[in-house]
Every structure is written in structure tokens, then in C-alpha cells.
N, CA, C and O of each residue as an XYZ file, in Angstrom:
428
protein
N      18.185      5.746      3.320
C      17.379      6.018      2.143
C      17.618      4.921      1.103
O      18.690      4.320      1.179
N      16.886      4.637      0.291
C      16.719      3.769     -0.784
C      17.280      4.309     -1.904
O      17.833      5.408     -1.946
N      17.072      3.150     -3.284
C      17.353      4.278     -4.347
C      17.183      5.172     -4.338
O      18.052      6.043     -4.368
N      15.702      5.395     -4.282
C      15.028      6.294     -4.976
C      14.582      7.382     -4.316
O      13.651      8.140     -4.590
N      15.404      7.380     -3.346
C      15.161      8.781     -2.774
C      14.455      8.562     -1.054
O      14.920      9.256     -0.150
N      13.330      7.553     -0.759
C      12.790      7.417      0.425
C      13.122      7.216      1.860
O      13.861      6.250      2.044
N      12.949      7.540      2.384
C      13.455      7.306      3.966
C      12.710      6.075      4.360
O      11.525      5.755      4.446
N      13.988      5.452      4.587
C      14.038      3.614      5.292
C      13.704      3.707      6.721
O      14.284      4.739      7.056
N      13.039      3.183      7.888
C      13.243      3.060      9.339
C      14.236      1.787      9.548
O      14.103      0.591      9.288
N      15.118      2.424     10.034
C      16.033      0.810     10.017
C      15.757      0.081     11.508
O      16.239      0.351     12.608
N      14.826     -0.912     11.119
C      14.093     -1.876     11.876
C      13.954     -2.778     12.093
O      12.880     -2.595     11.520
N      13.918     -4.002     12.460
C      13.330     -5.245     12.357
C      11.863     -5.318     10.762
O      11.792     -6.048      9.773
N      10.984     -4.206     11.259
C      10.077     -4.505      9.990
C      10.553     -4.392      8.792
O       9.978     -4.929      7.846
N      12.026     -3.454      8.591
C      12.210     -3.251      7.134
C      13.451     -3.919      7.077
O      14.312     -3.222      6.541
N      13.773     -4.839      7.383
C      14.974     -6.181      7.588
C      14.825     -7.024      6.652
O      13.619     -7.146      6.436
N      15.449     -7.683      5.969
C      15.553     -8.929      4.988
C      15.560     -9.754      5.351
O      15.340    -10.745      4.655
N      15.937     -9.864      7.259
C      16.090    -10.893      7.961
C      14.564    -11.798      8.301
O      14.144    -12.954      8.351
N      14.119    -10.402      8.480
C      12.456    -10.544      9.413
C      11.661    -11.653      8.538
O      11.534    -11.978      7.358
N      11.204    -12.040      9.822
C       9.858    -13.493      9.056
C       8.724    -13.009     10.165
O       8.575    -13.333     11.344
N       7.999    -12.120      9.326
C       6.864    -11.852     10.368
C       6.072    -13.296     10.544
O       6.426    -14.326      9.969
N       4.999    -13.197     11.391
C       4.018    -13.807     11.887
C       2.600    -13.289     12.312
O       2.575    -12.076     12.518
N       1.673    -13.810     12.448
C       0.453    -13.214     12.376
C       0.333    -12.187     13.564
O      -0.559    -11.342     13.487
N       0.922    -12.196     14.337
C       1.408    -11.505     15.865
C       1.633    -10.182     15.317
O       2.561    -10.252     14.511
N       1.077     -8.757     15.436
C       2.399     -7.785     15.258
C       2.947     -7.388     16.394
O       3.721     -6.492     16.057
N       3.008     -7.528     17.577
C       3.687     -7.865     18.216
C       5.247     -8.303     17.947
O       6.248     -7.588     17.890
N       5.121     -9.601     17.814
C       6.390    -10.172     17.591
C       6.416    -10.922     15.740
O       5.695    -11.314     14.822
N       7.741    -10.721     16.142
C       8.516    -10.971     14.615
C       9.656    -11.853     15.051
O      10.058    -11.739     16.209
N      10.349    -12.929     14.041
C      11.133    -13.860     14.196
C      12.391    -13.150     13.159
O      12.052    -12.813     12.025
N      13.919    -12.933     13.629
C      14.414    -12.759     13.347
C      15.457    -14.206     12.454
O      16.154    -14.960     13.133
N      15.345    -14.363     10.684
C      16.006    -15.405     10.626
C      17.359    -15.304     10.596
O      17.931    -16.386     10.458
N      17.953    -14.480     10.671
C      19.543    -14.030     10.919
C      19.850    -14.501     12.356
O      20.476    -15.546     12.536
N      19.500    -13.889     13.180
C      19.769    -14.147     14.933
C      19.094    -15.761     15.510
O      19.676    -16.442     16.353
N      17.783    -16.155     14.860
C      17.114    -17.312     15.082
C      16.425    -17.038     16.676
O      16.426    -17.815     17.630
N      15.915    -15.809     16.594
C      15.337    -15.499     17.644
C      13.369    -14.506     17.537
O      12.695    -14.155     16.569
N      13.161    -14.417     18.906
C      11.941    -13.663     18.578
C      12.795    -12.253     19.013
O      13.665    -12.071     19.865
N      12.073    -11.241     17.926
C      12.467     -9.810     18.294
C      11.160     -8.816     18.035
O      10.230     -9.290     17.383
N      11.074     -7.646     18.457
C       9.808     -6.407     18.566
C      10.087     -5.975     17.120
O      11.215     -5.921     16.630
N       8.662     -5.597     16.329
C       8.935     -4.966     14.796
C      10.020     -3.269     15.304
O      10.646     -2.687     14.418
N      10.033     -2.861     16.455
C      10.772     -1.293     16.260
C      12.406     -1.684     16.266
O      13.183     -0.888     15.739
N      12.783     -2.597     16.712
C      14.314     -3.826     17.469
C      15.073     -3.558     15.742
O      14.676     -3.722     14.589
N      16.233     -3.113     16.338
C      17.100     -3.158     15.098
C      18.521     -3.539     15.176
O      19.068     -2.465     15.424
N      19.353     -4.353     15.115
C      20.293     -4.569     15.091
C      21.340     -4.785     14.051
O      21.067     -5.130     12.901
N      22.856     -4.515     14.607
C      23.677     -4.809     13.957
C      23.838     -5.718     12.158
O      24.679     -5.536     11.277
N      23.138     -6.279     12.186
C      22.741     -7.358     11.039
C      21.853     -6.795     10.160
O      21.624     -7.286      9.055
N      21.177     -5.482     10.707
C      20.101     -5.268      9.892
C      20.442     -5.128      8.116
O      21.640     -4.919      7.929
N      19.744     -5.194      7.021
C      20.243     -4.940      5.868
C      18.399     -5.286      5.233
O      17.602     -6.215      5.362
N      18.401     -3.528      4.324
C      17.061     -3.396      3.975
C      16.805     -4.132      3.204
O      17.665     -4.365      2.355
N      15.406     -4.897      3.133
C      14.291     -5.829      2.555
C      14.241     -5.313      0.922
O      14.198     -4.136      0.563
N      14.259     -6.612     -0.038
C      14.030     -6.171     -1.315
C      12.634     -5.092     -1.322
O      12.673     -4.018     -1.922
N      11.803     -5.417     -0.803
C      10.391     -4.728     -0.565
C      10.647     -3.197     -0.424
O      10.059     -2.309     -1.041
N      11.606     -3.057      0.475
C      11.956     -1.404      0.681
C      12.907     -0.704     -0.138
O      13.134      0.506     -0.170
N      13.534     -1.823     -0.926
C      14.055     -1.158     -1.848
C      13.395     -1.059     -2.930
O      14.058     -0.479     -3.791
N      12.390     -1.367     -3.265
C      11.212     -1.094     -4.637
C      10.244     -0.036     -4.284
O       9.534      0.667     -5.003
N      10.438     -0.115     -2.544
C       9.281      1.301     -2.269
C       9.693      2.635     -3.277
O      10.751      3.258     -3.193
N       8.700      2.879     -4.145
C       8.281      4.404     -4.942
C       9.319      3.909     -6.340
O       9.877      4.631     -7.166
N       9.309      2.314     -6.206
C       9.841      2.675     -7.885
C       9.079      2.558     -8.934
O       9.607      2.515    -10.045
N       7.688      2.484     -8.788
C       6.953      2.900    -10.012
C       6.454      4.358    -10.184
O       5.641      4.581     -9.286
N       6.622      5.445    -10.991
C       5.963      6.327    -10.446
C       4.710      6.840    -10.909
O       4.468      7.857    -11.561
N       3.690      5.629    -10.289
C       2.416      5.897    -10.566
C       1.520      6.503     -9.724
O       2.039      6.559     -8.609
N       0.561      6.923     -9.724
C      -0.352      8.264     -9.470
C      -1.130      7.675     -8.209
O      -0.923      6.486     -7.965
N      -1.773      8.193     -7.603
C      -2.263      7.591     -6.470
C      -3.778      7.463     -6.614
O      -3.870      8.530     -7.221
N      -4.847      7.103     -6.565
C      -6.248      7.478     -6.718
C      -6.860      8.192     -5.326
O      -6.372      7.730     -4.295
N      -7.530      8.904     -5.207
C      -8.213      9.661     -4.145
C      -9.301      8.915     -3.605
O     -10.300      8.583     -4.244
N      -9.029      8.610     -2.161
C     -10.046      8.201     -1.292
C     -11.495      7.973     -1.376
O     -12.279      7.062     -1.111
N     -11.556      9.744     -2.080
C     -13.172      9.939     -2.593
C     -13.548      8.886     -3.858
O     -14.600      8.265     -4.013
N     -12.815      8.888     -4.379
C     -12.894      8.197     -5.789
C     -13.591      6.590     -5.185
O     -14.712      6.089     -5.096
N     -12.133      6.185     -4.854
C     -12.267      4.620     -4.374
C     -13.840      4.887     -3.718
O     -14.503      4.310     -4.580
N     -14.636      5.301     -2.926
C     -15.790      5.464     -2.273
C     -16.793      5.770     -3.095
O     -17.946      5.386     -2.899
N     -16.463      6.420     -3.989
C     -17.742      6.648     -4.597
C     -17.536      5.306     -5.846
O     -18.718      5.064     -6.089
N     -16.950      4.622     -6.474
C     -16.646      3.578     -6.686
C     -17.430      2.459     -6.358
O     -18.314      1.833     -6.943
N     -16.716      2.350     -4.955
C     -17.167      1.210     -4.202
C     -18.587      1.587     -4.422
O     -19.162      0.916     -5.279
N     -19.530      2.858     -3.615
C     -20.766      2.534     -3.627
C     -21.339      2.357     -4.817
O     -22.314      1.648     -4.569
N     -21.312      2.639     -6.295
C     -21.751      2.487     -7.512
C     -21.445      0.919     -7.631
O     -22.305      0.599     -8.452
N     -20.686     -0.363     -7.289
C     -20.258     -1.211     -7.640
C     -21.532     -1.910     -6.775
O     -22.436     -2.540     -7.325
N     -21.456     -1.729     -5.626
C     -22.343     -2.022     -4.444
C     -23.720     -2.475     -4.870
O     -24.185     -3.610     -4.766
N     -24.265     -1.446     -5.342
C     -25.566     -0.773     -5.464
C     -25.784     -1.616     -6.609
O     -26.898     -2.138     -6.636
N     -24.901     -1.921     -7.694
C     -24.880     -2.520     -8.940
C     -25.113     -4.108     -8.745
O     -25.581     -4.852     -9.607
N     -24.658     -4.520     -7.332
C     -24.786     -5.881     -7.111
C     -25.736     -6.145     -6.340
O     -25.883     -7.350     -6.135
N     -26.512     -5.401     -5.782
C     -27.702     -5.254     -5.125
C     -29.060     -5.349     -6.285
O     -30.137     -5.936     -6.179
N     -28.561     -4.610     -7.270
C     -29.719     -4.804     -8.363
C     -29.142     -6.016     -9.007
O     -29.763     -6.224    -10.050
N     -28.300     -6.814     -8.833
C     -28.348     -8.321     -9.513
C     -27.588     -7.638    -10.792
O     -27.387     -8.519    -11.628
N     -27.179     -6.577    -11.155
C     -26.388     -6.227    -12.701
C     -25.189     -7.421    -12.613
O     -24.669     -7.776    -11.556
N     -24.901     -7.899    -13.790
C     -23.830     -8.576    -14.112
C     -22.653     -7.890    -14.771
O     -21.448     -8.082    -14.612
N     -23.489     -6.798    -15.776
C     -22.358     -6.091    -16.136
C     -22.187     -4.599    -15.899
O     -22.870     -3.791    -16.529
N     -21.352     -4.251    -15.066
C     -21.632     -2.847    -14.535
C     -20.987     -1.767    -15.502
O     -20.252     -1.981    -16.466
N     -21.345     -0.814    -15.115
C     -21.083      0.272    -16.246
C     -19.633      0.718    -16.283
O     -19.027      0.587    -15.220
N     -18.985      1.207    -17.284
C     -17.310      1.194    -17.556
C     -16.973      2.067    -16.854
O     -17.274      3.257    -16.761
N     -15.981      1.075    -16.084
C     -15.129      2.185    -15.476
C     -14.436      3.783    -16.348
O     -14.443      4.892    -15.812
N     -14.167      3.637    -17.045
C     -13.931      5.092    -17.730
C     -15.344      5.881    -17.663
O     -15.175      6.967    -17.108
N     -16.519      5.695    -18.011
C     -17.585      6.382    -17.787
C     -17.849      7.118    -16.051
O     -18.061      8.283    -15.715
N     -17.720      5.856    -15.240
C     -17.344      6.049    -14.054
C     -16.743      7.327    -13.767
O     -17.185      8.417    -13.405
N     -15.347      6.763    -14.097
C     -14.137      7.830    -13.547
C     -13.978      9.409    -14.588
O     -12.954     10.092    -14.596
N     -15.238      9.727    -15.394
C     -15.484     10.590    -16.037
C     -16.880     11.458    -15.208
O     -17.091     12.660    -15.047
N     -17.306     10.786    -14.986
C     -18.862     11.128    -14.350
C     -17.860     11.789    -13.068
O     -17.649     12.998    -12.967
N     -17.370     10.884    -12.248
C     -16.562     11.536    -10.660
C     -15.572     12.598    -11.453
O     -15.677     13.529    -10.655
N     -14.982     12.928    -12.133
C     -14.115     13.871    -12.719
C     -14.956     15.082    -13.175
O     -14.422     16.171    -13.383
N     -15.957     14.923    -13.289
C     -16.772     16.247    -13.978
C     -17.557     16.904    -12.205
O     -17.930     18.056    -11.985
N     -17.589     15.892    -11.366
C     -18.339     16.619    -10.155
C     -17.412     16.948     -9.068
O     -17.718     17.837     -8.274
N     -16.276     16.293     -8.956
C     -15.264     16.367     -7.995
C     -13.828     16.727     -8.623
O     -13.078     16.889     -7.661
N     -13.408     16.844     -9.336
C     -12.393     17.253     -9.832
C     -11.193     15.332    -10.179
O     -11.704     14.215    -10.106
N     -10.120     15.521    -10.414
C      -9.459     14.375    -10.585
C      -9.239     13.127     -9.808
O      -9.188     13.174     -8.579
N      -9.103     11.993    -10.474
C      -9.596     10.821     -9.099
C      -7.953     10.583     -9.131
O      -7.558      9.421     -9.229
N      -7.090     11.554     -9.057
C      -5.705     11.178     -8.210
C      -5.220     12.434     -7.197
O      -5.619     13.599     -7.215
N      -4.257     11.831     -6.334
C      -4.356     12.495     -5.433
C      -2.492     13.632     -5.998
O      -1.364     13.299     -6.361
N      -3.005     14.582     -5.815
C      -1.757     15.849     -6.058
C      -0.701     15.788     -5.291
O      -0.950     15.668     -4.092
N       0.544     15.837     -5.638
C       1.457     16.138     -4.937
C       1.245     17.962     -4.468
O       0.979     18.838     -5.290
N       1.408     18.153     -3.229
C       1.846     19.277     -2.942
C       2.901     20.359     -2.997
O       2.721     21.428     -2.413
């Protein structure tokens, strides 16, 4: 686990060592100086600054629906040639009055 509470996979992908490559397949280990599999974990492993910042902001998530209905209003806006599209707060007020909140709830 991390600071902050999350569960780490102790892996090659969440390694400090790892130098991915466009492959996911394979990953280059720079500790060992070898090729290794992203699931491959060894002795050396020691978690990635990256996984140790996982969940340290604790900001809100936006809902799927949101981002989509978004996207298509942005879409549609560049299809009619608009340059300046309408405010996002109006936006995310209009989707809040028909769908309820554009973040997603903890359970």
C-alpha cells in the first residue's frame, strides 16, 4: 500500500526500475539491464514515484455521462463552425438539472 491508503501490485509496471516501451508486452528493466513481462516482479522491485502520488489529490471524478454529453455539445458546436462555445458552467448546469451530478459517488 502507498501513503495513502491504495493497494500497489508489486510488479514490473509499478517499479521505479521499469522503462516501458511502446510494446506492452515487454518492458526493460533499468535495475537488472534486461527485458522483463509488465506482471515479472523481482527482488529489486521498489514502488514508482507515480504510485506513490496515486489518490493524492482528493478530487472528484466526473461521470462518463457527463464527459459524453460534453463531447457531443462540443462536436456539434464545431460542425456549425462556432468559435465560441457556450460556458462550460451553463453546460454542466443544463446536464445537472436533467441527469443529476456530473461526478461520480463514492459508494
Amino acid at each position: 500500500m502507498n501513503e495513502w491508503e491504495v493497494r500497489i501490485k508489486m510488479c514490473c509496471a509499478s517499479c521505479e526500475w521499469m522503462d516501458a516501451t511502446r510494446l506492452q508486452t515487454k518492458r526493460r528493466c533499468t535495475k537488472r539491464r534486461k527485458g522483463v513481462r509488465p506482471c515479472d516482479c523481482c527482488p529489486k522491485w521498489v514502488m514508482s514515484d507515480k504510485m506513490k502520488d496515486v489518490r493524492k489529490s482528493e478530487g472528484k471524478i466526473k461521470r462518463r455521462e457527463y464527459q459524453l454529453f460534453l463531447l457531443k455539445i462540443r462536436e456539434q458546436e464545431m460542425l456549425e463552425g462556432k468559435e465560441d462555445g457556450r460556458d462550460v458552467m451553463e453546460l454542466r448546469a443544463e446536464f445537472e438539472s436533467q441527469y443529476g451530478s456530473v461526478y461520480l459517488v463514492d459508494s
